[in-house]
N, C-alpha and C positions, 0 to 999 in steps of 0.2 A: 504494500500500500504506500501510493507517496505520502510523504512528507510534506507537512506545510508551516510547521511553526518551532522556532526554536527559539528556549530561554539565552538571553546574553550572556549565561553563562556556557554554553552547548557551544558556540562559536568564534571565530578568530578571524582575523585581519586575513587570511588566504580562503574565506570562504563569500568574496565580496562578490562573486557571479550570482550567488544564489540569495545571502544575506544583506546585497546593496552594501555600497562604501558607508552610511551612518549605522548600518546593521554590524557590517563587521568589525567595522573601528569601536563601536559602543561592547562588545563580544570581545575584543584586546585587549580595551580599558580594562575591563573588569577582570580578565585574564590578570592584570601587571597588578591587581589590587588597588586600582586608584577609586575615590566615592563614587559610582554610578548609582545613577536611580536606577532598580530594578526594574525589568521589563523584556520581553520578547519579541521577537520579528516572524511576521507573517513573508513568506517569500518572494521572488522574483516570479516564481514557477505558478504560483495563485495566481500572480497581477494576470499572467500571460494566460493562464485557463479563464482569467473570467473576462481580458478584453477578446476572447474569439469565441465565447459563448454567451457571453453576455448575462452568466450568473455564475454565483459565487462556487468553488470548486465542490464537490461531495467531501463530506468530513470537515471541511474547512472550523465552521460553523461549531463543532466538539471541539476540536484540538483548540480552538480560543480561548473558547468556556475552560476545556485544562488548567491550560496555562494561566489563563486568571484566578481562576482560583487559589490555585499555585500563590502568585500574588497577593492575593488577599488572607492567606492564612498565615505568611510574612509579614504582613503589615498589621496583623489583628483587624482591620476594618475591611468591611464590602463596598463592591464601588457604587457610591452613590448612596451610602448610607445616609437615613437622615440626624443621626445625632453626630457622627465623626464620621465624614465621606471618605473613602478616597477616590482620587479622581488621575486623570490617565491625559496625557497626551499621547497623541497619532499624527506619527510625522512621516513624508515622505523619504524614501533612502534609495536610490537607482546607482547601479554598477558605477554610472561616472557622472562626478557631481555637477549637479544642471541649479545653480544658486538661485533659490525663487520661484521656479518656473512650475513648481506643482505644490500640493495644499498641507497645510499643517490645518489641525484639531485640537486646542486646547480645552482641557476642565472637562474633559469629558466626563460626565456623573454627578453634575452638577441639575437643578431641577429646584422648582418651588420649594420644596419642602429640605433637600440638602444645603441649599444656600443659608437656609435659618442655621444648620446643624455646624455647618462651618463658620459661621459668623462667633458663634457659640465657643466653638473648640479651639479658634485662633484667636481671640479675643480681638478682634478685628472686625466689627459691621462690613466697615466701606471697602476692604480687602474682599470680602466675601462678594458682594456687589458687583464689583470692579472683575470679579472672575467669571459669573455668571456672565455679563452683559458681554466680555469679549468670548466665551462660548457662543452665546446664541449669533452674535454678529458674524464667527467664523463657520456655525454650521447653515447659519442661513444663505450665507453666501456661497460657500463650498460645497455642500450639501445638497438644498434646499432650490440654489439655482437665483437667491436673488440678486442682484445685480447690487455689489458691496458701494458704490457711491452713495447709494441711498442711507444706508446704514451711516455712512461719515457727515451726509447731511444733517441728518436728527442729530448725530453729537455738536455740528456745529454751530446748530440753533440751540441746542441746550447752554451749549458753555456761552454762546452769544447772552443769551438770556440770563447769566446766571455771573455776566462779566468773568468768566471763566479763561485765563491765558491758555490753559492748557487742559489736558484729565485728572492733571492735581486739582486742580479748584474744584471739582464737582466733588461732593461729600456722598455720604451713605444712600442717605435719601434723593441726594438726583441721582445716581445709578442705577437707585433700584426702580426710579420712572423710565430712565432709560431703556432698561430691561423689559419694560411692559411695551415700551415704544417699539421696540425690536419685534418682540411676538408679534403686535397690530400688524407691522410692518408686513410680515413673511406670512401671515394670514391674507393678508390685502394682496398680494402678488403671488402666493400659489395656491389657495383657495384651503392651505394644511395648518395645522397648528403642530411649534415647534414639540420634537417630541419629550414627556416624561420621562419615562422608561431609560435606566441607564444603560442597559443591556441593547437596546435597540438603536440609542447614541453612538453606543461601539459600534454593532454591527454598522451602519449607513457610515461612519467615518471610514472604516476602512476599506469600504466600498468606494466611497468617493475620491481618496487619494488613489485607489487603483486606475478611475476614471481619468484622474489628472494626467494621468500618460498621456494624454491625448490631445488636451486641451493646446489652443493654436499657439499658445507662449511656447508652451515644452514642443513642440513639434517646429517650430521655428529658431528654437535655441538649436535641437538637435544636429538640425539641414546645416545650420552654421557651424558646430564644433564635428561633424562629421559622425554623430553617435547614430547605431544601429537605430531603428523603430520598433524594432521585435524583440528587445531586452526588458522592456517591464519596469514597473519597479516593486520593491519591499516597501514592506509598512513597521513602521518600529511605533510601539504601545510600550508605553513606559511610564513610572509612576510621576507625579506631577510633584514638581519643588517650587516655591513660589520666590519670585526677588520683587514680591510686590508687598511685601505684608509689613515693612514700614522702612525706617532710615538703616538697619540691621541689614537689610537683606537688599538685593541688586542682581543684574545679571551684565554679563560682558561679553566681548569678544575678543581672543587674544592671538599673538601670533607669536613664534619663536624669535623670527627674526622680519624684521619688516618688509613685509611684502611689497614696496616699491623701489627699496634699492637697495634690498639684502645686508643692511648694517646689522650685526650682533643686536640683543638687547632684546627686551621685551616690548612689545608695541600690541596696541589695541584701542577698545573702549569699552568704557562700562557707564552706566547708567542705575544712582539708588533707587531704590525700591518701583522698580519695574520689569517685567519678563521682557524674555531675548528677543520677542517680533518688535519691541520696542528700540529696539538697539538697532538691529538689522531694517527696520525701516526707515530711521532716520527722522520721525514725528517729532523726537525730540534730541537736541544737542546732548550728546555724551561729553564726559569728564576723559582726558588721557588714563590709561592704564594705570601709571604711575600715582595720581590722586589716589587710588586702592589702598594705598601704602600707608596715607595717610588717615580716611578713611575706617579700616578693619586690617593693620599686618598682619595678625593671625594668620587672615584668611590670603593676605598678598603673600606673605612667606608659602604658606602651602600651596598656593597656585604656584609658584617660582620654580619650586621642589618639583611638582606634578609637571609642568611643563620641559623642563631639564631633562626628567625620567623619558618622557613622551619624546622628546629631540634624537636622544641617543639611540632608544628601543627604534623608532622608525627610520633613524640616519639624514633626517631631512628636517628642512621647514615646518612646523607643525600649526595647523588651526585650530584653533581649540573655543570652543564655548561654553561658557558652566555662568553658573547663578549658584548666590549666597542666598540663604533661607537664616535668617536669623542667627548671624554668625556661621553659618557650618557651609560649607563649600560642598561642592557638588559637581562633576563632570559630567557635560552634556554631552559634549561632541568633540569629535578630533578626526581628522583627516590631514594628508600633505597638502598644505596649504597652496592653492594658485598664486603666481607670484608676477609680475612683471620683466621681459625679457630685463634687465640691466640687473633685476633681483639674481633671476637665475645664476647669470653667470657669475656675480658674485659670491653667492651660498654657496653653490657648489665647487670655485678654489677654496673659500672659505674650511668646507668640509673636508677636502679633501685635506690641506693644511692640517686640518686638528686632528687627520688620520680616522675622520668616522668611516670614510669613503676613499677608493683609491683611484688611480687618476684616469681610469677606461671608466669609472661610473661616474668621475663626474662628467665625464664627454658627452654619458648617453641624458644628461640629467638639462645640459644644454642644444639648443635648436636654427635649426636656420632660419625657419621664420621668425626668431628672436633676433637672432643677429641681423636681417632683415630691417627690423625695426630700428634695431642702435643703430644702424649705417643713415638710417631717415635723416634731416636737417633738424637744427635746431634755431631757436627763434633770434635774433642782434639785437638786443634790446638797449644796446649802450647810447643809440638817439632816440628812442620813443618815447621818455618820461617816464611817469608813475603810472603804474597799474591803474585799472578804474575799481580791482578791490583783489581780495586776496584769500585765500580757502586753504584746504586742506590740499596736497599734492600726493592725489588718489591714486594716479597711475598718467607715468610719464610721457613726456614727446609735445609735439608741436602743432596745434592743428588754428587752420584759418575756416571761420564762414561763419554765415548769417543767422542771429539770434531767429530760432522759435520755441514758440511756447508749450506744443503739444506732439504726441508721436505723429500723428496724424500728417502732420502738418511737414514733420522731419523726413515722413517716409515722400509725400506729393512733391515734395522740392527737391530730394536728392532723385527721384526718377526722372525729375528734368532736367537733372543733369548740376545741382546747384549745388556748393558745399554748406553746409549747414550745422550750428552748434544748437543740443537741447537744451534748454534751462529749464530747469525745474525747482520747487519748494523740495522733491525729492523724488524719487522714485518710487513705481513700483514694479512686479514684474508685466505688467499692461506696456511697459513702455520697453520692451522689448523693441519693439521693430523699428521705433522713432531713435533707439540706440544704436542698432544696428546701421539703421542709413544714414546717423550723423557721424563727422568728424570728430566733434569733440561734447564729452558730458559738463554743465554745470548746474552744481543745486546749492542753494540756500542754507540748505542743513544738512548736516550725519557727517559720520569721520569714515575715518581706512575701514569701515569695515559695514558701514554701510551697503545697502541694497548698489547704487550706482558706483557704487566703489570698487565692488565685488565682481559685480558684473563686465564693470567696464575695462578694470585689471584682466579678465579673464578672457575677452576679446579682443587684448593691445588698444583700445582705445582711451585716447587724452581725456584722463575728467581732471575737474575737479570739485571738492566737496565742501562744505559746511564753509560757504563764503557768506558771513553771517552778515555782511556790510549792506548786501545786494535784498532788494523788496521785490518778492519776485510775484507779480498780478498778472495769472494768467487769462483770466476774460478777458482784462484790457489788454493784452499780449507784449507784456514790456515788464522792465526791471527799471527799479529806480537806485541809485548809489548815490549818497549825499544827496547833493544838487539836480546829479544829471539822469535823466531820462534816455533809458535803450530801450527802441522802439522793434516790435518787428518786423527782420530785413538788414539792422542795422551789423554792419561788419565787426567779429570780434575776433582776436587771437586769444587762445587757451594754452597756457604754458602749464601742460601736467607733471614738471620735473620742478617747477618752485611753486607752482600751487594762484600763480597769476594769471589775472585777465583783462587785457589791454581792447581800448577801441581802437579798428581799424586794423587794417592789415599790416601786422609786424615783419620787417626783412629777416630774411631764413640768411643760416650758415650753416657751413659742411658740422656734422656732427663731430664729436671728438674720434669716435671709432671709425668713422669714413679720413677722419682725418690720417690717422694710422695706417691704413690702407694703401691709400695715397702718398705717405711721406715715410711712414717705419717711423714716427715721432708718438711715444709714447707719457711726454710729460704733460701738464697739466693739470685742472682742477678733477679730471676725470680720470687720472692716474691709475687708479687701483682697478676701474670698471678696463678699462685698455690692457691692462696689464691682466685679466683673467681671460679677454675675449684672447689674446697673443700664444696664453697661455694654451688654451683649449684649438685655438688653431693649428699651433705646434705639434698639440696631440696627435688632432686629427691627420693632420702629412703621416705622422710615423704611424699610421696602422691601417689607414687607407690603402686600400687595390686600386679602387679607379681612380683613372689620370681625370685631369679639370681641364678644358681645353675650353677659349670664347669664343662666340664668335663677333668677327671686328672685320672690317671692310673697307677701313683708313687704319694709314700707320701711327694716327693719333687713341685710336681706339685701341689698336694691338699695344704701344706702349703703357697705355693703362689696365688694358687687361691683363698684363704680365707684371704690373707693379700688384694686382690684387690677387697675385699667386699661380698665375694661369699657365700652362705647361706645351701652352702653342695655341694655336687658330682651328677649330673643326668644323669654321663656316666661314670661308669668303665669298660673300657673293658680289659675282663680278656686277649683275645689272646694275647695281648701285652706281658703278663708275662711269653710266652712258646717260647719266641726268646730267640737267646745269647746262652749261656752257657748250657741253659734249654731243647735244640733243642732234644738232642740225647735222653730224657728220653720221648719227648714227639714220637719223630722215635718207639722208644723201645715197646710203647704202642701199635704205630700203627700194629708196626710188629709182635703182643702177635699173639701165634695159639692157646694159651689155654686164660681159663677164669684165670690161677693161674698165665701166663705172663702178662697176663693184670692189673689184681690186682697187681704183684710186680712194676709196672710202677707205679701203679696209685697213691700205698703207697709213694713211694720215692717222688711225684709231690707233692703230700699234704701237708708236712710242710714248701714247697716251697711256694705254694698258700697262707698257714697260715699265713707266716710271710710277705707277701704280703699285703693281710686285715687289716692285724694289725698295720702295719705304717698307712695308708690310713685310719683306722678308728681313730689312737690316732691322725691323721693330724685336723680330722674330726668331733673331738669330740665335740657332743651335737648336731651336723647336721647331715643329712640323708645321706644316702650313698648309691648310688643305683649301685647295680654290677651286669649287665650284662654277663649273663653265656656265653658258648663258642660261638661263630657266623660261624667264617669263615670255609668253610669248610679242612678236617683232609690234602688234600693234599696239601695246602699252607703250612703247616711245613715242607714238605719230599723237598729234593733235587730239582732241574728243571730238567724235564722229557729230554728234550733235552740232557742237558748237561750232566746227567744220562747215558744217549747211547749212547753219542759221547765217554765219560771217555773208557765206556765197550768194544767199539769195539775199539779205540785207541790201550788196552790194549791188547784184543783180537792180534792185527796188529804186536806188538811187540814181540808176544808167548807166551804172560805172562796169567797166567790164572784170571780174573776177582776177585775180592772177593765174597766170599758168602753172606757179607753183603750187596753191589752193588749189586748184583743179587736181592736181595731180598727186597731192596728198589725198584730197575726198576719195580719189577714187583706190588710190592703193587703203586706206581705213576701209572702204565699202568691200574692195576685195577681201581681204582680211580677216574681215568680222566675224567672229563666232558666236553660237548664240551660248554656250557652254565654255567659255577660255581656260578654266585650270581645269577641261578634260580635250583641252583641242591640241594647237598647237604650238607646242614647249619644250622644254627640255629637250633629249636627245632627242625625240623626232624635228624639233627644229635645226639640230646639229645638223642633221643627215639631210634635211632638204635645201637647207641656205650655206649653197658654196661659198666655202672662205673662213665662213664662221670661226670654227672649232679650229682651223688652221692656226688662224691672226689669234684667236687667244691664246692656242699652246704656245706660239711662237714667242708675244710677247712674256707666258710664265717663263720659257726656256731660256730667253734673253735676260731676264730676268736675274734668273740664276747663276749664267755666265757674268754679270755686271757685279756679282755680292760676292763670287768667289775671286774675282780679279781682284777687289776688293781685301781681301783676306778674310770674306765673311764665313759662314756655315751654314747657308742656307739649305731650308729642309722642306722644298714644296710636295704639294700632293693635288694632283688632280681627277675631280671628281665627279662625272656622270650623271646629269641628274634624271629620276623620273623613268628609269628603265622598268620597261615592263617584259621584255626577254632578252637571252642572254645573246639572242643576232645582233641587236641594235647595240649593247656593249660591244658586242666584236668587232662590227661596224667603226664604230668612233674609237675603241680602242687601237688598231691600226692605223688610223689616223692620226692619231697623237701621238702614238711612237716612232712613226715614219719623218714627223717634225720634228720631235724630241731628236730623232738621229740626223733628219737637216744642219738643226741648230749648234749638234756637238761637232759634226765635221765641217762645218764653214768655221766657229770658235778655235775648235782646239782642245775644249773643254769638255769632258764626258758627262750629262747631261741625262741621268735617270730618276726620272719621277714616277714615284709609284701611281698605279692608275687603279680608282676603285671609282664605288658607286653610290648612288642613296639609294636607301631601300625607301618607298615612300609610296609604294604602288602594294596592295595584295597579292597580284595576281606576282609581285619579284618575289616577295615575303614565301608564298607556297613553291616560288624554283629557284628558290635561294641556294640549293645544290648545284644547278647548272650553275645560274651566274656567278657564284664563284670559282669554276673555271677560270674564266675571263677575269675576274676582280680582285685587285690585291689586298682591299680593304673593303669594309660594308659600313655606312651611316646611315643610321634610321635618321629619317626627315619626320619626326611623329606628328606634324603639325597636315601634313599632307596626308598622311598612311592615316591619320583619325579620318580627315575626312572623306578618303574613299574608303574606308569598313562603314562608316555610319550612315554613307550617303550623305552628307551636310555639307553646304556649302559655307563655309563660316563665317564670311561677310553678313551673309543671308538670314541665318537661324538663332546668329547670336542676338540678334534685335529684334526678329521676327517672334519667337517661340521659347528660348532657354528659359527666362524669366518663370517660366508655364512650369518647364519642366522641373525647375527644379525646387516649385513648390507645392506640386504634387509628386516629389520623391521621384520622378523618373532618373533622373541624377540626384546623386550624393554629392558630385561636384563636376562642373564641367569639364569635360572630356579632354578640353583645350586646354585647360589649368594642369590639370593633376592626368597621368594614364589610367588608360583604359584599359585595367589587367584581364579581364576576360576576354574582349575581344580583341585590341591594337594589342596588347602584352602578349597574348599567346601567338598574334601573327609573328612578333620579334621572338617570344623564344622558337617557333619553328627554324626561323631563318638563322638563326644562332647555331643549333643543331644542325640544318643541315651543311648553312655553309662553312663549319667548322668542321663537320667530316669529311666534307668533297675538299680541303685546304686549312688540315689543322693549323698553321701559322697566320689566317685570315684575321687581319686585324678591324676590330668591330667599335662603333661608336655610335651616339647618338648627335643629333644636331639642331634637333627642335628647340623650341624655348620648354621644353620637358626637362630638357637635361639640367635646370636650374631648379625646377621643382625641389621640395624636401620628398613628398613622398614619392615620387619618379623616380628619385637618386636611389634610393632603398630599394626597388625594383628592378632598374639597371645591374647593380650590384649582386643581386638575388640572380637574373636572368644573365650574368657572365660577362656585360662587355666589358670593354677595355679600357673605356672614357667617357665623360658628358660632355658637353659644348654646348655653351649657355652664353648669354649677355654680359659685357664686362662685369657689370653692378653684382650680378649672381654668382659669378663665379668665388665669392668667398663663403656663400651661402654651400653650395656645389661640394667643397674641400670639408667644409664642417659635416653634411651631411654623409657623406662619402664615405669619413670616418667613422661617423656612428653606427654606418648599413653594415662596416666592417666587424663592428662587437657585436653586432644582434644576436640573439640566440649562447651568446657567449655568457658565463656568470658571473657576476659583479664581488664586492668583498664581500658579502652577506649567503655569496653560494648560490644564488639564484638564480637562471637565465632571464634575462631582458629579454623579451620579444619585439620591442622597440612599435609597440602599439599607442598609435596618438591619443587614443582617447583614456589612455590608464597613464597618461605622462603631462599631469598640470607643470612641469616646464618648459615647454614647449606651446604655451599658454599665453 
């Protein structure tokens, strides 16, 4: 018979598939002996039986009733008793922590008649009160279905009326009107009254967080951090502590070490006598951690102790949330804390330093889409003046755009393309998607650990928080700071690394870690942050397989892609060199009627081309150089066909007679025209029909070559084939090129062997990837081409047409374009891996798309055997980092355990 519920004492921190990460870590805790409130977790494997039947599992229903009991003859009381209750939160816990995005149940067993009993046994009325009324407001809402703004309006006509600043002002007696307001409410909008029955509170709560799987926040959080849909979550029932029951008691949030820029030391917030949604939502300003101290040491020393324990036992960052009940401490919660990329990579030298961690886990602990982010610009604030106010500095970097007020409003602007900052009083998790499509968060109230803090940390986005200066009136859609009014629309900069917010758009600078990049200059105010990313880079070279190669198309590009570590060129693309200036020679060619117009084109191109190679090769020198011959096809250089006949007949309309050049471009465009062009004609079928072509470019690579060795260079070209669809048309052009390659050495002098390989970038190469390499001394997947013909997509086309669509009803996890497509585009490249590595075991293999810059691409690569990635200068450090970590995967860390180097169990890479 399955199983569905286990005491936290039954489980551990390695059973978080099944017990959710608050189920397991809660299960740890209590393993290491630190305070837990008692309670048990209903599982992953329930949530998942009851969202594909849509009722609760067989047996579920007993094994609760158990385990409660269980419960209740440990505590001496029943829940929901009316002289001394006990009463139960139900919170949600899923495999990977989704912050906010589905429902907590507090006071569960609470009722008319229990609220008197606890009022009684705690010697506390308005405690008593204060716990009912946010019961019924969270089961009416989560539960019950009604729409929670209603619920915040009654409170804010009560405390209106009652001159109330906050929920402190309301006493016993407005609560407990409150409370009767609630019921009317949820009567008036579901036609139900909330229920008595404390048994029946349980059952529909943890029905409803099952439900919460679902709800459009959690299923839009997911699509964004890449997590499965068909994981579930846990439900953890645990006995209720209170940090509301007077000036004694509080609840907080803590971290090991500070989750924005990984300094040692304790960091958080707490807030007295209030429970944790009060903290985590940000309603009201918390005290720093440190106040505790002052406060209750008792309880700060044993939190200190607790948290230490917790650092060491998990080797990491630790989050942790607990509430003081009347002096006595108590562990809520703990998990490895999300941190901020500049966090990451300082924790983990940090760790590694004090020897928790050795230096292959802190590699796997750091990401490229972090280092990503530290490479971003940062704000020059040294002309701009003073802030217009100043917050908490939630999670770092730089962002510019236009104050609004509402999600709504963040998501309508940034789909038309606008950048946009949200302001808020605070968050909730409603304001998901107006996060997601702004640039940067700012709220009024809460600290590091707040709802938008948490969140905003956990998707690299600039907030910042508890900027208490700022009046923020969203009906009238504007902030007031002192004197001055932001309106909205009005331009702001968000600096998330000092906690500022400036009007107007602030001048950006190279970051300090771009700057290292660029210069090998590691001093500065950012010293230690440079000094861990140098660190972990270092690693990465010494355990990395795959080479890093960019790709760059000027010798301006290839010098900077080789100052950011890059091990040669796996894309030059020549079209780039026939815009500009170059345009009318390459017209001239098209429009040749003889073979001697053609040839005088083709002449005057070549020592264009020449001295093209030749930066690119002396950029280059002693690395390989792979130059891709012409691709696109000839009528992307000619004029737009359009605007070609509008010019004609314009002129036509005025009496003026056309030019004969006009004429004669319209009609070579009209010849030309395909109605399909990246399946017409391109790449080597254009080699093979425009004589001269493939000549004048080998010629000018081969000259090239002889000009960098006369030189004393060491030039290391490669030429590469594009868009082969069998292995004739290679054999074709490859004769070709080596017939000039041997031109060129015996008119020189100079011996002149470039190797000749291909892109794989077609399917129909990928399935006779045996044969063509025969013909080919190397293979480079083109994945930006090879996605689009597996998928059929045109990607000019789909990506503005339809993706939007898709991939918010889950047809994608992430566009195809972004990240590979292991099923389909991945299994084409490992065929072709296998075969053309049997037909030419020494077949040298790489990648050339903008894939090869991916983080998760590069872990696939590495898994699927090739040789190299070739990516964009900017990527290519991302490239080397990630490179080294595909190389530890599956390998086990100090702790003994294999890393499987899975993104959604690795908050740093967060």
């Amino acid at each position: 018979m399955v199983r569905y519920v286990y005491a936290f004492t039954e489980g551990g921190r390695d059973m978080a598939e099944l017990l959710g990460g608050k189920g397991a870590n809660l299960a740890e805790m209590t393993r290491m002996g630190l305070p837990v409130p008692p309670g048990f977790t209903v599982t992953t494997e329930a949530c998942r039986v009851f969202l594909a039947t849509g009722a609760e599992p067989d047996g579920l229903s007993q094994e609760i009733s158990g385990h409660l009991t269980a419960l209740e003859e440990a505590a001496g009381r029943r829940l929901g008793q009316p002289d001394d209750p006990l009463l139960l939160s139900v919170r949600s816990g899923a495999r990977f922590s989704m912050p906010g995005m589905m429902e907590t149940i507090l006071d569960v067993g609470l009722n008319d008649a229990s609220v008197q009993g606890l009022a009684k046994s705690s010697g506390n009325e308005r405690f008593a009160w204060d716990s009912y009324r946010r019961l019924v407001q969270m089961f009416g809402s989560t539960v019950m279905g009604v729409d929670g703004a209603l619920f915040e309006d009654v409170m804010t006509r009560l405390k209106q009326d009652r001159g109330a600043a906050d929920d402190l002002g309301l006493d016993a007696g407005d609560l407990a009107e409150l409370v009767e307001a609630y019921k009317e409410l949820i009567h008036q909008h579901t036609g139900d009254h909330f229920p008595q029955l404390p048994a029946e509170q349980l059952r529909r709560a943890v029905l409803a967080v099952f439900s919460s799987w679902n709800v459009e926040r959690a299923r839009l959080y997911r699509r964004r951090e890449h997590i499965p849909d068909d994981l579930g979550t846990a439900v953890n029932v645990q006995t209720m502590v209170f940090g509301n029951l007077g000036p004694d008691s509080g609840s907080g949030v803590a971290f090991t070490r500070d989750p924005a820029t990984g300094r040692p030391g304790l960091y958080g917030d707490y807030l007295p006598n209030a429970q944790g949604e009060d903290v985590v939502a940000g309603i009201r300003n918390t005290v720093p951690l440190a106040e505790l101290e002052r406060l209750d040491p008792t309880s700060y020393n044993e939190l200190r102790a607790h948290m230490r324990a917790l650092e060491e036992h998990y080797r990491d960052l630790c989050d942790i949330e607990f509430t003081i009940e009347r002096g006595r401490l108590w562990m809520l919660q703990t998990r490895v804390g999300k941190r901020t990329a500049e966090a990451a990579f300082a924790i983990a030298a940090e760790l590694v330093d004090e020897g928790l961690i050795d230096a292959d886990e802190g590699l796997r602990r750091v990401g490229g889409e972090g280092l990503a982010r530290l490479m971003f610009p940062r704000f020059d604030t040294s002309g701009i003046g003073e802030p217009l106010a100043r917050g908490i500095p939630a999670s770092p970097g730089a962002a510019v755009g236009a104050a609004v007020f509402d999600s709504a409003e963040a998501v309508r602007r940034a789909a038309a393309g606008e950048k946009v900052v949200l302001v808020r009083q605070e968050t909730t998790p409603d304001d998901l998607p107006g996060m997601v499509a702004a640039q940067a968060v700012l709220t009024s109230r809460g600290g590091k650990t707040s709802h938008a803090a948490v969140v905003a940390r956990g998707m690299g986005k600039v907030c910042v928080c508890g900027a208490e200066e700022i009046d923020v009136d969203p009906r009238r859609r504007r902030f007031t700071v002192g004197g001055t009014v932001v309106e909205e629309g009005a331009v702001l900069s968000v600096d998330g690394s000092a906690g500022a917010v400036y009007a107007g758009a602030a001048p950006l600078v190279d970051s300090a870690v771009m700057r290292y990049f660029e210069t090998g200059d590691r001093s500065g105010p950012s010293a230690e942050l440079v000094e861990a990313v140098a660190r972990f880079m270092e690693r990465a070279d010494g355990v990395r397989r795959l080479g890093v190669r960019a790709n760059a198309d000027t010798p301006e590009d290839a010098a900077r892609a080789r100052r950011f570590g890059a091990e040669g060129i796996g894309l030059c693309r020549t079209e780039h060199m026939f815009l500009g200036e170059r345009r009318p020679l390459v017209e001239a060619m098209i429009l040749a009627r003889t073979d001697a117009e053609r040839d005088r084109a083709l002449a005057r191109l070549l020592p264009l081309q020449r001295q093209d190679f030749t930066g690119i090769l002396e950029a280059m020198d002693g690395l390989p150089v792979t130059i891709r011959l012409l691709d696109p096809p000839l009528h992307e250089f000619l004029p737009d066909r359009t605007e070609l006949a509008v010019r004609l007949a314009a002129a036509q309309a005025r009496g003026i007679e056309p030019s004969a050049h006009d004429r004669e471009l319209l009609d070579a465009v009209n010849r030309m025209h395909e109605e399909n062009p990246m399946l017409g004609l391109r790449g080597v079928r254009l080699g093979l029909v425009a004589p001269g072509l493939v000549a004048m470019q080998v010629r000018a690579v081969a000259e090239a070559v002889v000009e960098r060795r006369r030189a004393g260079g060491d030039p290391r070209a490669e030429i590469m084939v594009p868009l082969i669809d069998t292995v004739e048309e290679l054999r074709l052009v490859g004769e070709e090129v080596r017939r000039v390659l041997a031109e060129v050495s015996e008119e020189s002098g100079v011996v002149v062997d470039c190797p000749v390989g291909t892109m794989i970038e077609l399917p129909r190469a990928a399935l006779t990837a045996g044969r063509i390499a025969e013909e080919a001394e190397f293979f480079s997947f083109g994945t930006n081409d090879l996605t689009q013909t597996t998928w059929g997509f045109s990607r000019d086309d789909v990506e503005a047409a339809f993706f939007s669509a898709y991939l918010d009803k889950g047809v994608f996890k992430v566009s195809p374009f972004e990240t590979i497509d292991r099923e389909g585009v991945g299994r084409l490249v490992g065929i072709a891996v296998a075969e053309g590595r049997a037909a030419r075991p020494d077949l040298k293999i790489g990648v050339c798309g903008e894939h090869g810059g991916d983080p998760e691409s590069v872990h696939f690569f590495h898994t699927a055997g090739l040789d190299y990635v070739s990516c964009s200068p900017f990527r290519v450090p991302v490239a080397r980092l990630e490179a080294g970590r595909a190389a530890l995967e599956g390998t086990p860390g100090k702790n003994g355990r294999a890393r499987e180097g899975n993104r959604h169990d690795d908050p740093h890479r967060r």
